[in-house]
N, C-alpha and C positions, 0 to 999 in steps of 0.2 A: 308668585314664586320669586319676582325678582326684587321683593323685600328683605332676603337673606344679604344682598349686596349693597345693602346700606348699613356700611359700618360708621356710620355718625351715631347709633343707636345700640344698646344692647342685641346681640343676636338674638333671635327669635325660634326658639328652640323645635318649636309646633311646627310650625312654617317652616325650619329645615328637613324635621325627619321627613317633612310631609314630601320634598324635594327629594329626599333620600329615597323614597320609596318610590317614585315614579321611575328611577334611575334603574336598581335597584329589587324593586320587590318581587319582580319578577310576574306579575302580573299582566295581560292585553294591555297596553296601551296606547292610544293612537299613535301614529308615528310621527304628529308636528309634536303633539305633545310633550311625547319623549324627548324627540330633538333639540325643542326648546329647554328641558330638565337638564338633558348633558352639559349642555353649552352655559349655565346657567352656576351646574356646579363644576364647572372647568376655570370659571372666570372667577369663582368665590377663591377656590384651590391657590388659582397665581395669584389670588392679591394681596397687594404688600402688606396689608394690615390684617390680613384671614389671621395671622401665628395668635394676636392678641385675644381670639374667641378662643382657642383650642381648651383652654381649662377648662370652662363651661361646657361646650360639647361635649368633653372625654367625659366630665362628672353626670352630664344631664341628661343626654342624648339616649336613645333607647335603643337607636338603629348602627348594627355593627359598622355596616358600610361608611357613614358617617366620620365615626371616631377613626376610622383610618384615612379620611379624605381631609380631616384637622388634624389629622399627624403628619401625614403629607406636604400638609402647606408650613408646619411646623419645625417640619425636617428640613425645606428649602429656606427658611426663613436662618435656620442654624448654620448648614451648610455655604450659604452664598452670604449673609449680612450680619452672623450674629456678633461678632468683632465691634458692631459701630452701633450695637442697642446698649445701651444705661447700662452700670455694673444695676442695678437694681433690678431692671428686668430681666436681665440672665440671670441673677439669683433666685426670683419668684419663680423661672420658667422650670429652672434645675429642682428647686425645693419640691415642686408640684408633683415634677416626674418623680423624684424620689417617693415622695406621701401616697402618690398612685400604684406606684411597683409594689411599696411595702403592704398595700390594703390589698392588691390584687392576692401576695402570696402569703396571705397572714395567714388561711390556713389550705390542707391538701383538696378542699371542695372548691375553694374560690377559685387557687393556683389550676386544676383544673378545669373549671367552668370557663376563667379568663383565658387561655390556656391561647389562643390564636393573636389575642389582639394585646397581649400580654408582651409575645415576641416582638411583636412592633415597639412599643413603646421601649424595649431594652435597647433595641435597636437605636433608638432618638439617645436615650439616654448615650449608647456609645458614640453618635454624634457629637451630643456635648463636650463627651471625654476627650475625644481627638484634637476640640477648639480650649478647653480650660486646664487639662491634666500634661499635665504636673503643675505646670506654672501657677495658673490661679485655683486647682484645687489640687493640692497636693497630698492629704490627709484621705485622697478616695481611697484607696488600696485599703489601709487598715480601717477606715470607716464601714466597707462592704463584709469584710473580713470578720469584724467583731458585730456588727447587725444578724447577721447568718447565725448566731447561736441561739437567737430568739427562736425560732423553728427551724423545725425540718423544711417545711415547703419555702421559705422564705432563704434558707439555706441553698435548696437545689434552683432555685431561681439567680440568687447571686452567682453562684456557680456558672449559670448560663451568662451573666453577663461578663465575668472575668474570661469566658472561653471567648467571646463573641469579640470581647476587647483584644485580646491574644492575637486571632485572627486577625482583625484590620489591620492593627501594627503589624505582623509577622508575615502576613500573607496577601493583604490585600492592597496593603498601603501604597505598591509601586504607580503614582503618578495621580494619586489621590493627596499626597501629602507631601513637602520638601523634604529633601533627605536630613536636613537639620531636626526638624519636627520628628522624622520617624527615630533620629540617632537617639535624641532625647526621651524618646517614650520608649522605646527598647531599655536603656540603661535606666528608666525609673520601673520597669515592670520587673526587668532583674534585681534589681536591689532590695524590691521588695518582694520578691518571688519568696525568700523562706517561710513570712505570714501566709502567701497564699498554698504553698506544701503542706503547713502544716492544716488549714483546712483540709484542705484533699484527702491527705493522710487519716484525718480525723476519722472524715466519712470513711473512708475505704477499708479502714482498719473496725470502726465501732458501730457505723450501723447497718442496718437490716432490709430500708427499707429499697426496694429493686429500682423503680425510677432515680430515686436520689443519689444510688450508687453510678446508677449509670449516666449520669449528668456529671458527675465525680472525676467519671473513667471520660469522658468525651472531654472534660476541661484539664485534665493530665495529658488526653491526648495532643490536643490543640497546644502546649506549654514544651512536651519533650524535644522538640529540633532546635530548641533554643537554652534550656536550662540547665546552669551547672550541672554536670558533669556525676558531682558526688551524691547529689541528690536520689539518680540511679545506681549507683555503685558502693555507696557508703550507708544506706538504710534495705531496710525489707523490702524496697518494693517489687522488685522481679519476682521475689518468690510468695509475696502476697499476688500479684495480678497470676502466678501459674496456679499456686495452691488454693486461692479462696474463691477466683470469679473465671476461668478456663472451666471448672464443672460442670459450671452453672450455664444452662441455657442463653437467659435473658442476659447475662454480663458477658459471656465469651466472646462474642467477635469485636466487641469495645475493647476488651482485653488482648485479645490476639493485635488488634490495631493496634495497640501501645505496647507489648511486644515488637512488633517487625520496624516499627520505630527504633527500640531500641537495638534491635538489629541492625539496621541499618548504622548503626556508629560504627567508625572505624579509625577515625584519625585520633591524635593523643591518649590513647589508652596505656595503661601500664599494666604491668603483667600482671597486678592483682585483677584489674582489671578485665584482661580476658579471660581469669579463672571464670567472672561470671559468666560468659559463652558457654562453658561447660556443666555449668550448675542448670544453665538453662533450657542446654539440649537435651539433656537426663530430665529436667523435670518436665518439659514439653513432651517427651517420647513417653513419658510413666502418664501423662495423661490422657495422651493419645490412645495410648491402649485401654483403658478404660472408658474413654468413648466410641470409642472405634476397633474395642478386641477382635485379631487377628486367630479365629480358628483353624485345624488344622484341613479343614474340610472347604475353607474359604482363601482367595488369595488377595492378596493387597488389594488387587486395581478391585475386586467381587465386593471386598467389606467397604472399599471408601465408596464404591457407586454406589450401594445400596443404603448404604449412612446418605450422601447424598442426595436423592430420590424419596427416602424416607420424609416423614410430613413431619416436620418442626415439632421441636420438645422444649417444654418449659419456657413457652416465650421467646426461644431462642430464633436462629434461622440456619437452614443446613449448608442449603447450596452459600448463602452470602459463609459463612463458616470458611466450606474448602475453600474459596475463593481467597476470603484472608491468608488460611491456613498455606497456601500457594504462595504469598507473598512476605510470608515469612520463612519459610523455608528454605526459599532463593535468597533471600536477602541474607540468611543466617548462613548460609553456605557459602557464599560469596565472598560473602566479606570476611569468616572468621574459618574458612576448612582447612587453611593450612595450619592454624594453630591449634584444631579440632582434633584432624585426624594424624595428627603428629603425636597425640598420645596412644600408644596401644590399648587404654582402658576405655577409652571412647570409640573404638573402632564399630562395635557393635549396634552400640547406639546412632554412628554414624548412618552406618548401611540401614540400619530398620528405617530411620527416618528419611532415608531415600528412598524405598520401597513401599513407603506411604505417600511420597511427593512421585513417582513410577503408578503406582495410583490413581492419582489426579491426573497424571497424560488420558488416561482410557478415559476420562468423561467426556463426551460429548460436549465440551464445551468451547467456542471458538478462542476466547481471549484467552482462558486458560491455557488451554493446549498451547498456545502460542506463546505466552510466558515459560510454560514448560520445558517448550522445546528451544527455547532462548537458553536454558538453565545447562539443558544436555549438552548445548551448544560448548556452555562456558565448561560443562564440567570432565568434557570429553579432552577440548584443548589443556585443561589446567595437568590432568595424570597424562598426557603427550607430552606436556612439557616437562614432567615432574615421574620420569619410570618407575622410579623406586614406590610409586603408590600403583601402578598395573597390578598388582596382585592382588590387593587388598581391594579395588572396585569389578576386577574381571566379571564374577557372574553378574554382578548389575550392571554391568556395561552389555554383557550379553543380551538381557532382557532389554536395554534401551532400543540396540539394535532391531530385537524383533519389532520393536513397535514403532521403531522408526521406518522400518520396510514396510510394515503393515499401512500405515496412517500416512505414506508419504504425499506432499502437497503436487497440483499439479503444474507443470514448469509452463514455461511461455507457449503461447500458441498463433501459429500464423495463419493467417487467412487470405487468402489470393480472389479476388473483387474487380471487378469493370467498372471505373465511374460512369458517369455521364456523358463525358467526352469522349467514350472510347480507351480512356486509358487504362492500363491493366495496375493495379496498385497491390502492393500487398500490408496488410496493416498488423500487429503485434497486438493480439486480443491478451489483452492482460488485467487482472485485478492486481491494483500496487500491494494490497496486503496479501494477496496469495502469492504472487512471486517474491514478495519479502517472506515469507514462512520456506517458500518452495529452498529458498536459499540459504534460512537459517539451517533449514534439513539436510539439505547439499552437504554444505561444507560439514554440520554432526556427522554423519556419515562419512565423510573422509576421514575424518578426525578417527571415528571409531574403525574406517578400514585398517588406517594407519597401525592401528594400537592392537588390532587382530585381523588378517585379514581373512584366514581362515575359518573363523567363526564366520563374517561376514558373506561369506561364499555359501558355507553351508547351510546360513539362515536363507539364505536369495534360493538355494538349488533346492531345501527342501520345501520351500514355499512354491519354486516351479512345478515338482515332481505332485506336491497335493492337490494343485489345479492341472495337470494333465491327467491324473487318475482318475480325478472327479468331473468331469468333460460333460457328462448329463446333466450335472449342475452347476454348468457353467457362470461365471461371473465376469462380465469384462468390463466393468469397474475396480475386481480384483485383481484379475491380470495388470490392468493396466497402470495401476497404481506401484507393484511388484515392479514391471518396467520400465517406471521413472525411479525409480530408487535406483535399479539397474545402471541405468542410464549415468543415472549422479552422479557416482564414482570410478566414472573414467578416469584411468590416470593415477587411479589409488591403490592400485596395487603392481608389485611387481611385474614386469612385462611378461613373464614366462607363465606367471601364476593367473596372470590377466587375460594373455590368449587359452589358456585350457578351460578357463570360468566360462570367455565369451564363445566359443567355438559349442559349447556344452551348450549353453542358454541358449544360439539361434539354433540349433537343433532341434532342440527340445522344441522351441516354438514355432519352427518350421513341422514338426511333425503334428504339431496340434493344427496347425494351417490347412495340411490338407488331412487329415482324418477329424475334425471338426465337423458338428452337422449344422443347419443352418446358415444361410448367406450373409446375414447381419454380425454373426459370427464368427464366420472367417473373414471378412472385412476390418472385425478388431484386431482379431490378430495379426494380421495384415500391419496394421497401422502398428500394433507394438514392435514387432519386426525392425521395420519401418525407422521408429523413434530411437531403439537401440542402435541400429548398425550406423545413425550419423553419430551418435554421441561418440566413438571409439575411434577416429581417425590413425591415433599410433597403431594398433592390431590390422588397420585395413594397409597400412603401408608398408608390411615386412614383405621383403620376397619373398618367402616363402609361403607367405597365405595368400597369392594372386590368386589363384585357383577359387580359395574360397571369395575373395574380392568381386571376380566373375561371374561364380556365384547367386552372390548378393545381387550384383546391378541386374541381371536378368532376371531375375525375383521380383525388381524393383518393376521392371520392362514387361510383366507379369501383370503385375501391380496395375498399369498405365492402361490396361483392359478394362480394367476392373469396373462393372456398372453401380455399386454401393458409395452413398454420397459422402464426398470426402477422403476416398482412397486416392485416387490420383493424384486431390490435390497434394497431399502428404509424400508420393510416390516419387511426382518430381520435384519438389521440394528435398528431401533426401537426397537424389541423384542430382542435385545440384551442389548440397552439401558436401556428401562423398567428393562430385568431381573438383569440389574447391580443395579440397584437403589431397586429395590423394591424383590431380590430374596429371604430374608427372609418370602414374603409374600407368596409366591407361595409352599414352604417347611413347612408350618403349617397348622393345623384347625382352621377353623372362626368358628363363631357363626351362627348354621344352615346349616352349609357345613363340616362334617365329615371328610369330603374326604383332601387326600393331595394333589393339584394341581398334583405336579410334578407328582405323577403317574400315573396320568389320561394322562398324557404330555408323559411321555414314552411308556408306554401302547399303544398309537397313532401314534407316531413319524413317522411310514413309510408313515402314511397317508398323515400327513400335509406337509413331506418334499418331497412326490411323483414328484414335479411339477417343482423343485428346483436345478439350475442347481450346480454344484459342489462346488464353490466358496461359492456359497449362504449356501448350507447343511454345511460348515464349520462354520460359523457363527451361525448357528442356535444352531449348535453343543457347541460350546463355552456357548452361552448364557443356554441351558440346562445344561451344567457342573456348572455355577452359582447357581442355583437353588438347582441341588443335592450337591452342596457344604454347603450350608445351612441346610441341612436336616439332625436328629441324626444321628450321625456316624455311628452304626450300621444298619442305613438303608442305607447309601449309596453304597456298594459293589451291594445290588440288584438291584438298580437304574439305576446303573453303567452298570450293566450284560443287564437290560434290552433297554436300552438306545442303547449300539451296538449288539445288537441283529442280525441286521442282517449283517451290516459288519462282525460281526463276523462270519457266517456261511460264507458269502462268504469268509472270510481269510483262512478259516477250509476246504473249497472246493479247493480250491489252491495248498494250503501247502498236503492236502493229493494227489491230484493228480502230484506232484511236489517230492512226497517221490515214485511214480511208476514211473514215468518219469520228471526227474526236466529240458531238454529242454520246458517245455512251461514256465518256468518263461525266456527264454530268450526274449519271444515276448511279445512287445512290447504295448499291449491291456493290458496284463497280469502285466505288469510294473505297468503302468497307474492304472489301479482299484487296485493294493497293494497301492501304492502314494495316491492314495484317501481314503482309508481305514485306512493308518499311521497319515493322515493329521484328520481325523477325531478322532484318538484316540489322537493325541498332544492337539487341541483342549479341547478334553474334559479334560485330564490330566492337563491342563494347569489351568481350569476352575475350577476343583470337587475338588484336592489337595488331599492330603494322602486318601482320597476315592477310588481313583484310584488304589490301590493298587493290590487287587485280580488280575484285568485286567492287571495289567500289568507282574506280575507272571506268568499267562496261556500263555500269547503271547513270554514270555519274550527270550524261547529259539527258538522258530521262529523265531524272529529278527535275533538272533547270527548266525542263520545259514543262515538265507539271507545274511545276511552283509559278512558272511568268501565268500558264492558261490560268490557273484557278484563283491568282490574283486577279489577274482581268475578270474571270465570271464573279468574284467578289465585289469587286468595283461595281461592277455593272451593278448586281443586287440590288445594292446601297443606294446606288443612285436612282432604281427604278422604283425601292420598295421603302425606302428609308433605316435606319442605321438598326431597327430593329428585326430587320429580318437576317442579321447576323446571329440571333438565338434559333434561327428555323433548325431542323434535322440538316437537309441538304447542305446547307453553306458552315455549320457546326462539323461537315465533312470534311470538305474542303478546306477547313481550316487545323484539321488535323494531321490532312496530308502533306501540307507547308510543315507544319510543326514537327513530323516524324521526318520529312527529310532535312529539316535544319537538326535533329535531333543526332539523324543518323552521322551527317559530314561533322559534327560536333567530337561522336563519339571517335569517330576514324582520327583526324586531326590533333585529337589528345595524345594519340598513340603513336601515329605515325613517324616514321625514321627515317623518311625521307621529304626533308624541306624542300627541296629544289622542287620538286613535283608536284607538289603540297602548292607551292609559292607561284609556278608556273601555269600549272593547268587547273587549279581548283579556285586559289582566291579571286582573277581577274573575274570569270565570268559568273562566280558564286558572288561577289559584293556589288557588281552593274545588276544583276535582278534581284536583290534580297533587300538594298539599300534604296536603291529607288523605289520598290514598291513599299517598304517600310514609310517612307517619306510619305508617299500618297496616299495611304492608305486611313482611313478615318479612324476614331481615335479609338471605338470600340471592334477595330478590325486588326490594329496592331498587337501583334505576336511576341510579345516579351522574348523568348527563345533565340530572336535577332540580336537582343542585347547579351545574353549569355552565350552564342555563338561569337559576337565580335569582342565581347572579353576574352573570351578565350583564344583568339586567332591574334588579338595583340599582344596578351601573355605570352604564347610560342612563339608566333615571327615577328614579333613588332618590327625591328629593324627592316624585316624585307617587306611588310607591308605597306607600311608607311608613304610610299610612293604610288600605291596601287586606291589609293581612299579617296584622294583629290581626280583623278580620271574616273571615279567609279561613281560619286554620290556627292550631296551637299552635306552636310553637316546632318546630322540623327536631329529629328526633334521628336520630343516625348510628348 
């Protein structure tokens, strides 16, 4: 085998297929044997002198593989040196390719028997073209040009290589080629682009046969984002590609693609010019109807799915079809609907051809849809910004709506999670391309509440009123989908017209909540509930709806019962929500209510959060630091007192049975409920702000003396067990309860309004144990948390610190 790699000798043609074939033939072959054949034609491929066999191969060889593995070395040989080979041998290597292309497609048998390895060698050939054309062959253009009238097949082959050249100039060329090189073969493909039209033309206009048309239509298409201007606007050819090749199966979506091309023009147009827009959308909409007639028994979105769905005609393709047909209809409305439907005689044609593109939403198709609903997006905003066209799209703006409520995407989703550590995280489950849909639908929907909003109400209320009638057939994909639409358009409507919608809607789905059968059931609705009442903050905040405010959060308090997975989590998530937006309300007296929420809230607290597992009580916790954060200052210390009420006794049950015997804070139970009990006070500390104060005085030398014990039992570890038994459970404990309470004095200090106190009682003997053991402690025991607690404590008091660093520690080392 390894006589193909003496190129001192003619190639040996036997002896290569023979190489080809062990590669190749697909046959058992042992595996050195093989291995040896790869390697054997990988070394032929790179070498410098392979390019010189290629003729002989491509002419002689039998085996496909081959003749692409000597166009390969042929192709590098062009691409990397062909600059520094003899004008003599570039000329031989070009004349060849040429003599081969012409034999391959001298006629439609050969053209397709060659038909695979036919495309490679066009391919070499537009190699060459990129290294010699213009410069040293400048006559290619009308040489290809005037050959192509010898036949047809030779004809739609040249066509392939004018498209394929189009392409690397136009599209491919960035970083392939200097930008001198690309200026220059752009402005010789233009100047001779009318030779190459007037082929195109030729075919498109005079012949018959379907392949060769459509090689026609694909090298029209590859040429229009680049070619004068008049070439589309000053001859037939818009209403050649709508009238002669849109009927036809096997030509229409070549056709439609060079359509939406020309669609897509928008700059330097002259007004004769955009008259063709309107020749265009008349003749598009006349043939749409005769592909796609519109009965009266049938509606838009019924005829185009089922055209869609339907099995391909005439060589054509259905689904690739709307797809195009999607992307011409956007592009056509885009770019040209202001000078469309500013005629009154197009109005008609405007709307039908939207109600064919209203159509294409209802397929089942993801990219689709999502172009679509891009289009509603633009076309909702353009008549917003333009009223005087609201009349003339109302009913299709109507219909969008429904099928905007129907099909709405689902919004972001939180998820509340324990890591490893103990820590409670909450993480934003999101797919980027559903919350980019969820949001192009968002704002459509505003846009169209904008523009009616009581269309949009009645669409929302009678789609409520069908799923509370229908309740035996229940669907809580449908509800719930209904709910984020709901949801969307907070804010989009008038406040007066907003509270009667919203007030109607949780009604309504509070009465399906509990006359609902089924537990999995009322758990959706539950969660729809839920999902609504945080999106509306302005309706939760009027005086006047405190009553329903209360309400809600007791619903929510309901909720927090609930044993169906995933209700709670959702419940206090909400109720966190709510208390972010509306915790002023809950820390005052209304009118008729004396009382101040929050203490009625703390007062209760073990009740509501009985049910709740620890992640969840964190949350809840936060959200109640909200509320007493709003509440006068001197009522907050009691709120605060009452609020950990009973973590506090169990901190107090600990810590005293921990001053008779401090082995039980080694176990590991006893870690655990401290950690939950610091996570609860950071929480609230994080939430209430200088309220927190008192609480965290009482606790504050418990901390210090946890943190000195449970460094020292860390120490000890390390030193007994080696630095790896700082991954064990137990000391991964301990080192959490360090970190929740540098977490906690972290969150207080942010806050706090009192430096003197701050400066006096907390830094001295918080920086003598936190800094020293920081120092000693080994490198996989040290607690990052120390560095972001002492940024922060030099951020606020630097000045008063400053003197307290040097008495406290040596210098941090990392």
């Amino acid at each position: 085998m390894k006589g193909i790699l003496d190129f001192t000798k003619p190639v040996n043609i036997p002896l290569f297929d023979s190489v080809v074939q062990v590669v190749y033939g697909g046959q058992s072959t042992p595996g050195p044997l093989l291995n040896a054949a790869v390697k054997i034609l990988e070394e032929y491929r790179s070498h410098p002198d392979a390019w010189a066999q290629a003729d002989v191969i491509l002419r002689d060889s039998t085996e496909i593989p081959g003749k692409f593995v000597a166009l390969k070395a042929l192709d590098e040989t062009i691409n990397k040196r062909w600059n520094v080979l003899p004008d003599d041998s570039r000329l031989g290597v070009r004349n060849f390719i040429i003599e081969l292309i012409m034999d391959m497609s001298s006629s439609p048998e050969k053209l397709r028997a060659s038909k695979m390895i036919l495309e490679k060698i066009n391919t070499t050939l537009v190699y060459i073209l990129k290294k010699d054309w213009p410069e040293r062959w400048p006559t290619f253009i009308q040489e290809i040009v005037d050959s192509a009238r010898f036949s047809d097949a030779l004809m739609q082959n040249n066509l392939a290589i004018i498209r394929q050249l189009s392409e690397e100039i136009f599209d491919f060329s960035q970083g392939r080629m200097t930008r001198r090189q690309i200026m220059v073969r752009k402005e010789a493909l233009n100047s001779e682009f009318p030779s190459v039209f007037s082929l195109i033309n030729f075919v498109l206009s005079s012949k018959d046969d379907p392949s060769l048309i459509n090689e026609a239509l694909k090298c029209l298409l590859a040429t229009l984002s680049w070619i004068p201007l008049g070439f589309m606007f000053e001859t037939n050819l818009v209403a050649m590609l709508v009238q002669r090749f849109i009927p036809v199966g096997i030509t229409r979506n070549t056709a439609c693609r060079c359509l939406t091309e020309i669609a897509c023009l928008k700059e330097n147009l002259t007004p004769s010019n955009k008259e063709l827009y309107h020749q265009l959308l008349h003749g598009m909409l006349q043939q749409l109807q005769q592909i796609m007639p519109i009965c009266q028994a049938a509606s838009h979105s019924q005829t185009v799915s089922s055209f869609y769905s339907l099995p391909s005609d005439s060589g054509g393709n259905n689904e690739e079809f709307i797809q195009i047909l999607t992307q011409f209809l956007t592009a056509l409305f885009k770019n040209h609907l202001p000078d469309l439907d500013v005629n009154p005689q197009n109005h008609t044609a405007v709307i039908e051809a939207h109600y064919y593109l209203l159509g294409i939403t209802h397929i089942d198709d993801k990219e689709m849809f999502k172009a679509c609903v891009e289009y509603w997006l633009w076309l909702s905003e353009f008549v917003f910004m333009s009223t005087a066209r609201i009349g003339l799209y109302a009913e299709l703006l109507s219909e969008v709506r429904k099928m905007m409520i129907r099909r709405m995407a689902r919004p972001e989703e939180v998820i509340i999670f324990e890591d490893d550590n103990g820590e409670i995280k909450k993480e934003i489950m999101k797919s980027v391309d559903s919350i980019a849909l969820y949001n192009t639908m968002r704002e459509g929907l505003i846009f169209l509440t904008h523009l009616d909003s009581k269309d949009t109400e009645s669409i929302m209320l009678d789609q409520l009123l069908l799923v509370r009638n229908n309740m035996r057939e229940f669907s809580p994909g449908i509800l719930a989908t209904l709910c984020w639409a709901i949801g969307s358009i907070s804010g989009a409507m008038v406040e007066e017209d907003e509270t009667k919608f919203l007030i109607v809607t949780i009604q309504e789905l509070l009465y399906m909540c509990n006359s609902i059968q089924g537990h999995e059931n009322k758990a959706s609705v539950a969660s729809d509930i839920m999902y609504i009442v945080g999106q509306y903050p302005r309706f939760l905040k009027v005086e006047t709806h405190w009553n329903f405010l209360k309400v809600v959060v007791e619903k929510l308090f309901e909720f927090m019962h609930e044993k169906f997975e995933g209700v709670k989590d959702m419940a206090v998530e909400t109720f966190l929500k709510i208390s972010n937006s509306c915790k002023a309300e809950f820390a005052r007296t209304h009118t008729n209510d004396p009382d101040i929420y929050i203490s009625k809230l703390v007062d209760e607290v073990d009740i509501t959060t009985r049910d709740l597992e620890n992640k969840q009580m964190h949350i809840f916790y936060e959200a109640a630091g909200l509320m007493i954060g709003s509440a006068p200052r001197g009522y907050q210390d009691q709120l605060v007192s009452q609020l950990l009420k009973t973590p506090n006794q169990r901190w107090s049950s600990i810590m005293q049975t921990a001053h008779v015997n401090s082995s039980n804070l080694a176990d590991v139970e006893v870690m655990k409920a401290l950690n939950h009990i610091l996570k609860l006070n950071v929480c609230t500390a994080a939430s209430v702000g200088d309220g927190y104060k008192q609480q965290m005085f009482n606790i504050f030398a418990d901390l210090m003396q946890l943190y000195a014990l449970y460094s020292q039992s860390i120490s000890s570890e390390v030193a007994t067990h080696g630095v790896g038994i700082t991954k064990h459970l137990h000391v991964r404990q301990m080192r959490i309860v360090k970190k929740e309470s540098l977490r906690l004095i972290e969150e207080y200090v942010k806050k706090s309004n009192d430096t003197q106190e701050v400066t006096q009682r907390i830094i001295p003997p918080l920086l003598n144990t936190v800094l020293s053991d920081y120092n000693k402690s080994v490198e996989q025991a040290k607690d990052p948390q120390v560095l972001s607690l002492c940024t922060i404590l030099v951020s606020r008091f630097g000045n008063d610190i400053h003197q307290q660093i040097p008495q406290s520690s040596t210098p941090l080392s990392t």
